[in-house]
Backbone as ProteinMPNN parsed JSONL, in Angstrom:
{"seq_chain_A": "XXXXXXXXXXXXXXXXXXXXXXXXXXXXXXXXXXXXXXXXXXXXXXXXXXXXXXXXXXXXXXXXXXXXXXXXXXXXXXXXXXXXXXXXXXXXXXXXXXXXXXXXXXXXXXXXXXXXXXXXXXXXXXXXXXXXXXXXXXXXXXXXXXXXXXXXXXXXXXXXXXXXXXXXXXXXXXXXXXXXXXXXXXXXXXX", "coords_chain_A": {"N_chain_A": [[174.051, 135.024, 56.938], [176.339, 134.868, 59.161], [178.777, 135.568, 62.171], [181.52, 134.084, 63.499], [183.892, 134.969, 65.804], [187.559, 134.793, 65.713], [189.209, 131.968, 67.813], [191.74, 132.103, 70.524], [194.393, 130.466, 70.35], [196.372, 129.046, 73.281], [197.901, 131.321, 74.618], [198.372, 133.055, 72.672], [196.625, 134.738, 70.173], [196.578, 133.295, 66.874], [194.937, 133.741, 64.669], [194.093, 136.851, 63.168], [191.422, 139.045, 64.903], [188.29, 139.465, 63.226], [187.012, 142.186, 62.848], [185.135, 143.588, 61.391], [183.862, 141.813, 60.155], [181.086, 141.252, 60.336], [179.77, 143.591, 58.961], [181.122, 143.323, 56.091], [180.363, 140.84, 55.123], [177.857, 141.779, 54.947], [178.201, 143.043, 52.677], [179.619, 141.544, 50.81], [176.833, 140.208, 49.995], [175.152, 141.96, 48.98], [176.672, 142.9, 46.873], [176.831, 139.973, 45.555], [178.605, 138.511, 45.763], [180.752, 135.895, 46.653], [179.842, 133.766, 47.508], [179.758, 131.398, 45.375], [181.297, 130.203, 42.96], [182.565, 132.14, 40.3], [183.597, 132.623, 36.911], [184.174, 134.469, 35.928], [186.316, 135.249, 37.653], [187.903, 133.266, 38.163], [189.037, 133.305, 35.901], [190.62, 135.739, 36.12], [191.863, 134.7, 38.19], [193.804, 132.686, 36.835], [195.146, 133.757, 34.898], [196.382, 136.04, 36.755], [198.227, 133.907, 38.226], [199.196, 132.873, 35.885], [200.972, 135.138, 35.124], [202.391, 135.544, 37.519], [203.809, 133.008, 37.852], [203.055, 131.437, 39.846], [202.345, 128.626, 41.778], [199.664, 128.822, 43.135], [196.917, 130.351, 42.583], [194.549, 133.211, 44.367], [191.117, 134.788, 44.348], [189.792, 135.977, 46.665], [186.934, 135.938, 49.076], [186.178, 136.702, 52.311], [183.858, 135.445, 54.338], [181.427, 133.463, 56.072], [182.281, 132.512, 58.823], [184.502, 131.644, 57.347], [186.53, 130.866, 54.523], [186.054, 131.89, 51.211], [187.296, 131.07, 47.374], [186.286, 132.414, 45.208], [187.812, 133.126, 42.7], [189.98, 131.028, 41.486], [192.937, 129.213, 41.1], [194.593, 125.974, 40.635], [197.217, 123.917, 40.898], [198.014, 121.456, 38.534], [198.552, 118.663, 39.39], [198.837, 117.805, 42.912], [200.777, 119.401, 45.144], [202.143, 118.264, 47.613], [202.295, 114.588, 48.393], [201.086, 112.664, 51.162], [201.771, 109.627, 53.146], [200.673, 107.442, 51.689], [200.414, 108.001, 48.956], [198.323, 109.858, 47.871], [197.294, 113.205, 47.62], [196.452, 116.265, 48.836], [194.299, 118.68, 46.86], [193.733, 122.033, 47.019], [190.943, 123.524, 47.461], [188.015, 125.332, 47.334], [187.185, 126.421, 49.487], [188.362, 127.165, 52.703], [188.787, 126.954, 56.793], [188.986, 130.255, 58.19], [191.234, 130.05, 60.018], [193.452, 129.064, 58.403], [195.874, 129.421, 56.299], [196.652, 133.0, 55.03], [195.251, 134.873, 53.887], [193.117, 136.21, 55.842], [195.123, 137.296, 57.34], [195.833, 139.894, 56.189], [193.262, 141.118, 55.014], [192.31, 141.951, 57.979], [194.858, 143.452, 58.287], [194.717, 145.284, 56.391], [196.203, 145.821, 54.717], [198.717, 144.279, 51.911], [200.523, 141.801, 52.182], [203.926, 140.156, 51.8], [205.268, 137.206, 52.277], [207.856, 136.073, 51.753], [209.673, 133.656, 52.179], [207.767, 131.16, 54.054], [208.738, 129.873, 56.395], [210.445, 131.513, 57.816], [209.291, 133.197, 59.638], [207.756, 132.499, 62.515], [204.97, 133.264, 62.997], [203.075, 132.547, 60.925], [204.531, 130.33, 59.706], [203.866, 127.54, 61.153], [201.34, 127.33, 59.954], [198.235, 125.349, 58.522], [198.652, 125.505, 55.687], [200.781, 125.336, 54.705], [201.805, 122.571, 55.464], [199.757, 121.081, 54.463], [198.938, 121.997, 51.58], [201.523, 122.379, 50.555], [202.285, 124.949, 50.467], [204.332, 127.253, 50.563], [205.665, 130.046, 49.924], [203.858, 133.342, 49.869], [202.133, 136.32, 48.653], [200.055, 138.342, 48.697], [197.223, 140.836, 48.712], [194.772, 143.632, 49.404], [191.37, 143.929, 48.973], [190.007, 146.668, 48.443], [187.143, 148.529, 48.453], [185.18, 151.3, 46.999], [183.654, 152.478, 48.902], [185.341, 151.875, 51.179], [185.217, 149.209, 52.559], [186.772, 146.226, 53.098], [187.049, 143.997, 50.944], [187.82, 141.399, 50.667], [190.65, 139.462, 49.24], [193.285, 139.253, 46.436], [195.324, 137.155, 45.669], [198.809, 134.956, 45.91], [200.018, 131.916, 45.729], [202.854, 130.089, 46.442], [205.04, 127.045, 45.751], [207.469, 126.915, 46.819], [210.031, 128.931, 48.089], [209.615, 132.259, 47.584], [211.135, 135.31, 45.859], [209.845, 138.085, 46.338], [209.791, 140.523, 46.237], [210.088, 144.669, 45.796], [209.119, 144.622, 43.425], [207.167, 142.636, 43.074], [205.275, 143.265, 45.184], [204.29, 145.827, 44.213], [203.07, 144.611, 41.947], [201.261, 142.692, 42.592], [199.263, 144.815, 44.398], [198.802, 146.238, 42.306], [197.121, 144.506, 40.787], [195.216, 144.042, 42.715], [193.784, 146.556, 42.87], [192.696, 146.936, 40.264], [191.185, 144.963, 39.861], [189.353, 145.406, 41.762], [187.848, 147.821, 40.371], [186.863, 146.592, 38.485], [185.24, 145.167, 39.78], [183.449, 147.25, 40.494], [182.52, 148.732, 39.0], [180.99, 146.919, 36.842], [178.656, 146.125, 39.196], [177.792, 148.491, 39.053], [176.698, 148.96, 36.144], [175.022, 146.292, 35.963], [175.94, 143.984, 35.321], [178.04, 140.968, 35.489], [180.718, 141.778, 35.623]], "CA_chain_A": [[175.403, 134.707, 57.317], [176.844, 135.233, 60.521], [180.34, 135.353, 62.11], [182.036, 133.7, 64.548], [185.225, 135.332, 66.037], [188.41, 133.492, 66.088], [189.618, 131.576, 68.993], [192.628, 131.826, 71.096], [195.46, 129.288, 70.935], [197.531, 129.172, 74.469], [198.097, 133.234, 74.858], [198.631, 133.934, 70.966], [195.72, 134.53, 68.559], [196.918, 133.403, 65.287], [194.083, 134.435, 63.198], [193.334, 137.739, 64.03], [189.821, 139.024, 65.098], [187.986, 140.313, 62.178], [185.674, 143.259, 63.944], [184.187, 144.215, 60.337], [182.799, 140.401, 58.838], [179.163, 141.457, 59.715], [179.273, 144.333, 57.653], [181.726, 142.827, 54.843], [179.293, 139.731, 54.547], [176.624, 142.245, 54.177], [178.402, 144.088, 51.269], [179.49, 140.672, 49.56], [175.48, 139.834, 49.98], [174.636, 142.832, 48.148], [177.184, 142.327, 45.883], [176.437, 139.276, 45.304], [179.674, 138.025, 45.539], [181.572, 135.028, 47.68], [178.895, 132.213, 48.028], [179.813, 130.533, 44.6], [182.901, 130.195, 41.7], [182.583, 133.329, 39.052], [184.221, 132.343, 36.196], [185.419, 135.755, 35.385], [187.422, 135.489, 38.707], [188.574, 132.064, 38.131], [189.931, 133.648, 34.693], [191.35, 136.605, 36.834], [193.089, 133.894, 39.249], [194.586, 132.055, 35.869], [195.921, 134.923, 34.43], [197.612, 136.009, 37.985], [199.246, 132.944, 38.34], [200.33, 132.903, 34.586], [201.72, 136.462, 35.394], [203.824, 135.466, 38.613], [204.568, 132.064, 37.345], [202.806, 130.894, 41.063], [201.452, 127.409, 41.786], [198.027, 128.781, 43.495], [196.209, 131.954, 42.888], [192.989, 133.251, 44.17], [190.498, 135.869, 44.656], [189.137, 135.244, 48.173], [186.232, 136.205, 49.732], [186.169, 136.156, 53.375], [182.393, 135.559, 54.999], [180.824, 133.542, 57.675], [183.475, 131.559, 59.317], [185.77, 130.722, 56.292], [187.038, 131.629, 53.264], [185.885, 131.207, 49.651], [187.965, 131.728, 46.624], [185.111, 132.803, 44.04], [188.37, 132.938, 41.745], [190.737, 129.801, 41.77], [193.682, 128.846, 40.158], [195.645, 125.184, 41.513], [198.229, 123.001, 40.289], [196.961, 120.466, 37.932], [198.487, 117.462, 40.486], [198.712, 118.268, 44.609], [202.586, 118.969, 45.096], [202.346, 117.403, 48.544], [201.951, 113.766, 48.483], [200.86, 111.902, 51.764], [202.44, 108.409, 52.486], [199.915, 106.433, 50.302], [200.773, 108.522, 47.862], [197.219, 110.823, 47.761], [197.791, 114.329, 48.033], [195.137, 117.464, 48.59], [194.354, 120.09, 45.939], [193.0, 123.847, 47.227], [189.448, 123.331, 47.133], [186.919, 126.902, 47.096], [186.824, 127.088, 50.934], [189.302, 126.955, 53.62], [188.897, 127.704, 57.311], [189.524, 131.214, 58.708], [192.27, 129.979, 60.51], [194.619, 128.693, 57.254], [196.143, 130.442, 55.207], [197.25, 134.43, 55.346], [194.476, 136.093, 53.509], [192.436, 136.54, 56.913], [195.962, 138.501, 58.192], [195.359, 141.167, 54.989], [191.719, 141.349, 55.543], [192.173, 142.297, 58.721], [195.587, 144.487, 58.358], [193.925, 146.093, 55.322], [197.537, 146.217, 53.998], [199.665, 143.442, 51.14], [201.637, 140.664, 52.79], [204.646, 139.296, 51.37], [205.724, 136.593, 52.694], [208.984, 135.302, 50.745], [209.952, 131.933, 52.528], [206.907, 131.111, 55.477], [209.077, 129.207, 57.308], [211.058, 132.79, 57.902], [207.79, 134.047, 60.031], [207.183, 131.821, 63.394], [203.576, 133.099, 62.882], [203.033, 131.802, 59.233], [205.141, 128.404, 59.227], [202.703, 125.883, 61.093], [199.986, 127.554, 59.104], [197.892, 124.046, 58.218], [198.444, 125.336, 54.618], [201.991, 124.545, 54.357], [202.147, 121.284, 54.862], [198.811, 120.935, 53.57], [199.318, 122.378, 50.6], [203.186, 122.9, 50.089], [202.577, 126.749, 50.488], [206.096, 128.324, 50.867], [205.639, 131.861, 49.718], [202.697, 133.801, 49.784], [202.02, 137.143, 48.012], [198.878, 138.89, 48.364], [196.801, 142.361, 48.677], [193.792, 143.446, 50.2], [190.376, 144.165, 47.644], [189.084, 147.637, 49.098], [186.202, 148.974, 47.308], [185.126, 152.436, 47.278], [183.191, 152.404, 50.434], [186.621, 151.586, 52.082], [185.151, 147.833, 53.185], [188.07, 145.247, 52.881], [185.996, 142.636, 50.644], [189.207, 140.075, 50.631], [191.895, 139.542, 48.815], [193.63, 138.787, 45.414], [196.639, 136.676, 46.15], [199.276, 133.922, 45.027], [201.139, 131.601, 46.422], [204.029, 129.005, 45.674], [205.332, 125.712, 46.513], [208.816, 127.218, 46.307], [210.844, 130.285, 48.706], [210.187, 133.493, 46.141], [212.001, 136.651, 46.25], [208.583, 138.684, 45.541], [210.393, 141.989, 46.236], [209.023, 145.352, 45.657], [207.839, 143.802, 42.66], [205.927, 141.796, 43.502], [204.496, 143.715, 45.801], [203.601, 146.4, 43.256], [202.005, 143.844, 40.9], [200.122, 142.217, 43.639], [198.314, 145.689, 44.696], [197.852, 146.795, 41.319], [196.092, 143.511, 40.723], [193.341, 144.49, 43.566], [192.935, 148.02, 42.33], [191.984, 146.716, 38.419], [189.708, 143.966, 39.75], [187.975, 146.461, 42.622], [187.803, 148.588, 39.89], [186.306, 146.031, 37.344], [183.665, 144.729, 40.321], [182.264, 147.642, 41.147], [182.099, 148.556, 37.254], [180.498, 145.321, 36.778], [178.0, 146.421, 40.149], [176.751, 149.763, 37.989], [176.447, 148.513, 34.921], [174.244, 145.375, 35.868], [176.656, 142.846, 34.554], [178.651, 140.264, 36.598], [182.093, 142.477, 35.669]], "C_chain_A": [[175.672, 135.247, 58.71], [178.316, 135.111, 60.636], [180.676, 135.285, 63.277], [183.792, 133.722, 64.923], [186.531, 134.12, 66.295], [188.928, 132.971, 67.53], [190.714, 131.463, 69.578], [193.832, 130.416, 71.408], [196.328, 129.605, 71.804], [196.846, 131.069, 74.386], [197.744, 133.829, 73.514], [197.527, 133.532, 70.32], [196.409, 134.371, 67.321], [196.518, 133.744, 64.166], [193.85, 135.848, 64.356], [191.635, 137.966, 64.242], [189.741, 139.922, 63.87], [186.638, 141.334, 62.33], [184.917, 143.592, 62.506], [183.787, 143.016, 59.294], [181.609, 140.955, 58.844], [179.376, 142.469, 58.62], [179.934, 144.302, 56.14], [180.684, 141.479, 54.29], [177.73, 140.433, 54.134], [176.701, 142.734, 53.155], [179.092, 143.25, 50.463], [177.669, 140.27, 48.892], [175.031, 140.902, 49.042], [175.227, 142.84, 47.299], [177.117, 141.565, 44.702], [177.986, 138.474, 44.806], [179.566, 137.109, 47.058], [180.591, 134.018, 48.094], [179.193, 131.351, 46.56], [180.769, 131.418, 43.441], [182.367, 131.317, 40.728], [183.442, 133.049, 38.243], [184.923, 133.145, 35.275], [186.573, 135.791, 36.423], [188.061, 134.759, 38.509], [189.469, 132.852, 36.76], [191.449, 134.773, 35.026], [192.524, 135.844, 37.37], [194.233, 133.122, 38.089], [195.333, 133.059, 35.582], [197.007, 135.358, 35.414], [198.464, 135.331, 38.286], [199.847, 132.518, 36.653], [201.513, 134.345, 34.765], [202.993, 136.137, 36.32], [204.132, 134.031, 38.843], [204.222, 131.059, 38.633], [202.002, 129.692, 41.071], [199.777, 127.471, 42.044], [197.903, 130.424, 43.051], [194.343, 131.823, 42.775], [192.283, 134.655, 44.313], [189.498, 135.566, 46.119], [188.122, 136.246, 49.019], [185.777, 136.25, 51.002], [184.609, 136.207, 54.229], [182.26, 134.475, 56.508], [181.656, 131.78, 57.805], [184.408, 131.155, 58.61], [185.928, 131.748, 55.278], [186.635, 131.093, 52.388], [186.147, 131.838, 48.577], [186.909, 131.55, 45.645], [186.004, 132.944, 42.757], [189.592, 131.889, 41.89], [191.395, 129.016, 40.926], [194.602, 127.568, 41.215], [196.505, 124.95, 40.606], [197.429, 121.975, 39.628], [197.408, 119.218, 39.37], [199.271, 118.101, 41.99], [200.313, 118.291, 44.437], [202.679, 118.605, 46.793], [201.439, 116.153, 48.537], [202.24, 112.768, 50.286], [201.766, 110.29, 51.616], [201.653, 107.563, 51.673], [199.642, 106.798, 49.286], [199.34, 109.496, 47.131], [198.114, 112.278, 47.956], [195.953, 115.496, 47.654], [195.616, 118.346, 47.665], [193.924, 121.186, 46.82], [192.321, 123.556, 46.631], [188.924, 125.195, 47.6], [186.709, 126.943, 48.567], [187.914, 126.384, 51.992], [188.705, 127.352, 55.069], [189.399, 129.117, 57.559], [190.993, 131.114, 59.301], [193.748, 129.185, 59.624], [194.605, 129.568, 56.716], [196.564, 131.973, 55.77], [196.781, 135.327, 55.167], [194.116, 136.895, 54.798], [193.281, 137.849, 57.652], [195.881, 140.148, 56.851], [194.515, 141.828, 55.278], [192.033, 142.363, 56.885], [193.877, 143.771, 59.038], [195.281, 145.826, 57.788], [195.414, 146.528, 54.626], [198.461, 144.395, 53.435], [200.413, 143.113, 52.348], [202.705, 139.889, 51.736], [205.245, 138.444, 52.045], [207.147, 135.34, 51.678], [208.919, 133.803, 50.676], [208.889, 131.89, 54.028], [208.035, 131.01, 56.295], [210.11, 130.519, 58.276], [210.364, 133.492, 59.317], [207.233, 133.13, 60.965], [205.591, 131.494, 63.073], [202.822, 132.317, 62.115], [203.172, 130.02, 58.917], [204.779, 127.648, 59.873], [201.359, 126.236, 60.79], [199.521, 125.589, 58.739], [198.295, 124.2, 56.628], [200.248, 125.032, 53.757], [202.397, 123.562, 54.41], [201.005, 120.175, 54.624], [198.729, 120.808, 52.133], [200.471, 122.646, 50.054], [202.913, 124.164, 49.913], [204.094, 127.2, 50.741], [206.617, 129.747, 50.785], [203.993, 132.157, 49.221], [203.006, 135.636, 49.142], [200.246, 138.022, 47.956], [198.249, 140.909, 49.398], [195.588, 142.682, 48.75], [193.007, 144.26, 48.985], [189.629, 145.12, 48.864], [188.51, 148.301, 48.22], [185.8, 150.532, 47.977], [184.523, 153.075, 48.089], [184.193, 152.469, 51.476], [186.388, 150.485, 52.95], [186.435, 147.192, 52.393], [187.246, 143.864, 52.48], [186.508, 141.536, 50.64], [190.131, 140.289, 50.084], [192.081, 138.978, 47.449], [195.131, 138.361, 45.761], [197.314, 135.32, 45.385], [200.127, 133.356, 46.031], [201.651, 130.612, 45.855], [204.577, 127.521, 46.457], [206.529, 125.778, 46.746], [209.195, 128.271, 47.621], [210.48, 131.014, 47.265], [210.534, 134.621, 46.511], [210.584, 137.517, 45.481], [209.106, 140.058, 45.18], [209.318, 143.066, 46.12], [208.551, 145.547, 44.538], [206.777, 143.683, 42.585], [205.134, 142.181, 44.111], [203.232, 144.71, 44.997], [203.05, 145.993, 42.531], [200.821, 143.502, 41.919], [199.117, 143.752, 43.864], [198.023, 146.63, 43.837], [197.21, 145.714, 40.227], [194.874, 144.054, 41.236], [192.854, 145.755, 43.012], [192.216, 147.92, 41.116], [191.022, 145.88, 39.086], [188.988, 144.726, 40.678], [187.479, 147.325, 41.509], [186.457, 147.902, 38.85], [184.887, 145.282, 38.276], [182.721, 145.803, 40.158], [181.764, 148.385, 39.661], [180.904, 147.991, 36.984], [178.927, 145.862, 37.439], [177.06, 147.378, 39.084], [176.357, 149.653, 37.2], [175.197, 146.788, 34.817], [175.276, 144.055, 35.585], [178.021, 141.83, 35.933], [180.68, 140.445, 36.46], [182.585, 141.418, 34.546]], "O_chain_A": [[174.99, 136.163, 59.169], [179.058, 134.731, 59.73], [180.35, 136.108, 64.133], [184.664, 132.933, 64.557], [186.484, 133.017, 66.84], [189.002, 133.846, 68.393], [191.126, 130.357, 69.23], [193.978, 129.688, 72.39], [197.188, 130.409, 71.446], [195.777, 131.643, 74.178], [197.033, 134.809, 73.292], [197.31, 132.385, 69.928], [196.817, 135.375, 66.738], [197.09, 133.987, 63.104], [193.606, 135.946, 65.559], [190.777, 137.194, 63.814], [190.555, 140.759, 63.48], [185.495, 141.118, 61.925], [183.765, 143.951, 62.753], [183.5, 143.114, 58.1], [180.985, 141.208, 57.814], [179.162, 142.168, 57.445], [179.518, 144.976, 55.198], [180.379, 141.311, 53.109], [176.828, 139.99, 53.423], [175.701, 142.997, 52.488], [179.387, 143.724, 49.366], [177.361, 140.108, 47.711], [174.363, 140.42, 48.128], [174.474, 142.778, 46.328], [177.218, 141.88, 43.517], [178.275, 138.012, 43.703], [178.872, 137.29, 48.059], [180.73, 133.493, 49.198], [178.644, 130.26, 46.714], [180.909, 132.611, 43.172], [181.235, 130.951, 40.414], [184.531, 133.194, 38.798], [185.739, 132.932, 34.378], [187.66, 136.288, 36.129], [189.225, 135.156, 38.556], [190.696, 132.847, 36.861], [192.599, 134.769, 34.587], [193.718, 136.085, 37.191], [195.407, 132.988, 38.434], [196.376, 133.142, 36.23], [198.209, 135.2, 35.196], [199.539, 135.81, 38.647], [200.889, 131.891, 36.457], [202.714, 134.321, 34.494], [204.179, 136.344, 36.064], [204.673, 133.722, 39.904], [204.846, 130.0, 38.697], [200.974, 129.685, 40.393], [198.898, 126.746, 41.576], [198.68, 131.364, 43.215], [193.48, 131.238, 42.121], [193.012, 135.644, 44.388], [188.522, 134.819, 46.18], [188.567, 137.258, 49.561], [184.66, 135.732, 51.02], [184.378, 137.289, 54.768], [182.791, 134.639, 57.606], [181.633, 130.667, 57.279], [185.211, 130.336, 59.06], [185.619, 132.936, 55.187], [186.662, 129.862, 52.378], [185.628, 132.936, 48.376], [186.686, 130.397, 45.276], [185.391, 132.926, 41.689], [190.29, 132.289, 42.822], [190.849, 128.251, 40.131], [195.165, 127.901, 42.258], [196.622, 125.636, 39.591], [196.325, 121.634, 40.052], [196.568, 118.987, 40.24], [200.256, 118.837, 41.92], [200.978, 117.475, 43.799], [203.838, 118.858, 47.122], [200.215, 116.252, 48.625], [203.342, 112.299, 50.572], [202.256, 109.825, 50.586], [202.292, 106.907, 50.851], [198.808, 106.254, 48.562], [199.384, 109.785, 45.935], [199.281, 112.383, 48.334], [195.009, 115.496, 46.864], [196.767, 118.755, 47.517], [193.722, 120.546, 47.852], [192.488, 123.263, 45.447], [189.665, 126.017, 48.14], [185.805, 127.729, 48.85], [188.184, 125.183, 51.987], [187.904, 128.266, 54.873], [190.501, 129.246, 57.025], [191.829, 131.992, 59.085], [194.802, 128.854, 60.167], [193.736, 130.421, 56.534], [196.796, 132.074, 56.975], [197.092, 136.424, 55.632], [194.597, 138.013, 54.982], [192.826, 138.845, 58.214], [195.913, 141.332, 57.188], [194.637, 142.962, 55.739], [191.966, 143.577, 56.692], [193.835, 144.721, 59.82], [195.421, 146.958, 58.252], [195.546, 147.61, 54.054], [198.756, 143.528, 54.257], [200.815, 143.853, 53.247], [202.263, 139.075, 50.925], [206.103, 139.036, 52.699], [207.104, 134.204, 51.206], [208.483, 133.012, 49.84], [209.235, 132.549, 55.008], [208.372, 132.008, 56.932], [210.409, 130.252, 59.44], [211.027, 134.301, 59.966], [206.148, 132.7, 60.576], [205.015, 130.416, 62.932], [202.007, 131.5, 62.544], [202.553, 129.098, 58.386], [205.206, 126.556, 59.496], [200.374, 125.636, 61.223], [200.389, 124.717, 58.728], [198.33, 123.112, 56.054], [200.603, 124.661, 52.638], [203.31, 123.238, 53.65], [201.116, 118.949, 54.584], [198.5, 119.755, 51.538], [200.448, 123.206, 48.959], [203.475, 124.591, 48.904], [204.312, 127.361, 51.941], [207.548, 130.354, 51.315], [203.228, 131.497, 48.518], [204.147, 136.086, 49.252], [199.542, 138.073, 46.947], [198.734, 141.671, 50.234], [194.941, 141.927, 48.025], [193.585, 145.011, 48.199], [188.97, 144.717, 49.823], [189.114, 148.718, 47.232], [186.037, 150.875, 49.135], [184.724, 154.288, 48.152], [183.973, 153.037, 52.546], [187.032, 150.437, 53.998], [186.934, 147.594, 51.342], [186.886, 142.961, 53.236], [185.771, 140.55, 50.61], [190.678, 141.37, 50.301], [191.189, 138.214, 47.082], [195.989, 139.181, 46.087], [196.71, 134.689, 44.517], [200.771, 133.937, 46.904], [201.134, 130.129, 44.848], [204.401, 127.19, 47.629], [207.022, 124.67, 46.957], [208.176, 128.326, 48.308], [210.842, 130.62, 46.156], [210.196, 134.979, 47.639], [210.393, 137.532, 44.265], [208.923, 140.627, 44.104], [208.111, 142.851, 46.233], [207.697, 146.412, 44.341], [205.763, 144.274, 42.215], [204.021, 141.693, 43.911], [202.005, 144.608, 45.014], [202.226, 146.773, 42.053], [199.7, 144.009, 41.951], [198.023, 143.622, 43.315], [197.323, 147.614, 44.08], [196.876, 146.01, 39.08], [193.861, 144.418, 40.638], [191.674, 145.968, 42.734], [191.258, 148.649, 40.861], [189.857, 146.161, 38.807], [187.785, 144.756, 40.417], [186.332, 147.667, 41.796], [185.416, 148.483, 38.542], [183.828, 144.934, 37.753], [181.548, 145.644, 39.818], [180.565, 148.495, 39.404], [179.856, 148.634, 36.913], [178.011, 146.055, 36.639], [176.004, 147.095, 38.518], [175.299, 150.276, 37.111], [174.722, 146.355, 33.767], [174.741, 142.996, 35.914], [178.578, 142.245, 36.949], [181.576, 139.724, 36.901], [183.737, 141.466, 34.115]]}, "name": "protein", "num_of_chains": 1, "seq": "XXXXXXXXXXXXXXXXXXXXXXXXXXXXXXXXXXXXXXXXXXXXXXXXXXXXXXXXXXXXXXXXXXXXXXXXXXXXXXXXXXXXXXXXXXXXXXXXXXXXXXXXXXXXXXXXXXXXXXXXXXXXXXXXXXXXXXXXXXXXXXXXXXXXXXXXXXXXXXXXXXXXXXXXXXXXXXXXXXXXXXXXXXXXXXX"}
């Protein structure tokens, strides 16, 4: 794997730079996490979004140039429909530059984002009117090394008042599933 820094739009970076992918893609690689769907995560991401009642939830892995949610919860039908009446689901890999995980990752600190459109930075994300994103919710997966392996996050097709709630669920989400990887890691077993 490799990693290729993000690129400058006009003056403003919108994704930030992520100075620690090489050595996070080396400690999913050993892992053995974020190149393909885990179906304990996918169970993880169901459960999260049964919990906060959210249209998407995932567990996201961030590696070489993109993102891949190794746990993945959508909507059964796309809630933005195109004019010929198609619409996209959230498929297992996104660019780096959609979406909000990448700003976690790289803050190493939970984002709530209530209503995007609130947040210049956020609201011509491609994943809002991609995806009808509208509120985002998520919290950064640091393992006991203190690498930032991604994120466990949710988001909505809706404005949500996540509060400090939400916040507190969201980052004691990542602490049970860091907890239950690296478990998982010692024990031989895929957590």
């Amino acid at each position: 794997m490799s990693y290729d820094p993000p690129r400058p739009a006009g003056r403003l970076l919108l994704t930030p730079e992520d100075t620690e992918a090489p050595a996070r893609i080396e400690r999913l690689r050993r892992l053995g996490l974020g190149e393909r769907p885990e179906p304990t995560l996918d169970a993880f991401a169901y459960g999260l979004a049964g919990f906060t009642g959210a249209a998407y939830a995932m567990v996201n892995f961030l590696g070489q140039g993109g993102q891949f949610f190794a746990g993945l919860h959508t909507p059964a039908v796309a809630p933005v429909l195109r004019g010929d009446g198609t619409g996209a689901l959230l498929g297992r890999s996104l660019p780096r530059d959609h979406g909000f995980c990448p700003h976690v990752v790289v803050r190493r600190k939970a984002l709530v984002l209530g209503d995007v459109s609130d947040y210049p930075r956020f609201a011509g994300n491609p994943v809002v009117d991609e995806f009808g994103v509208r509120s985002y919710l998520g919290a950064p997966l640091i393992d006991s090394t203190g690498m930032v392996l991604g994120t466990v996050s949710v988001s909505d097709t809706r404005p949500r008042a996540w509060g400090q709630e939400g916040l507190a669920a969201i980052k004691g989400q990542a602490a049970d599933l860091i907890v239950r990887i690296e478990r998982g890691q010692s024990d031989g077993l895929p957590f």
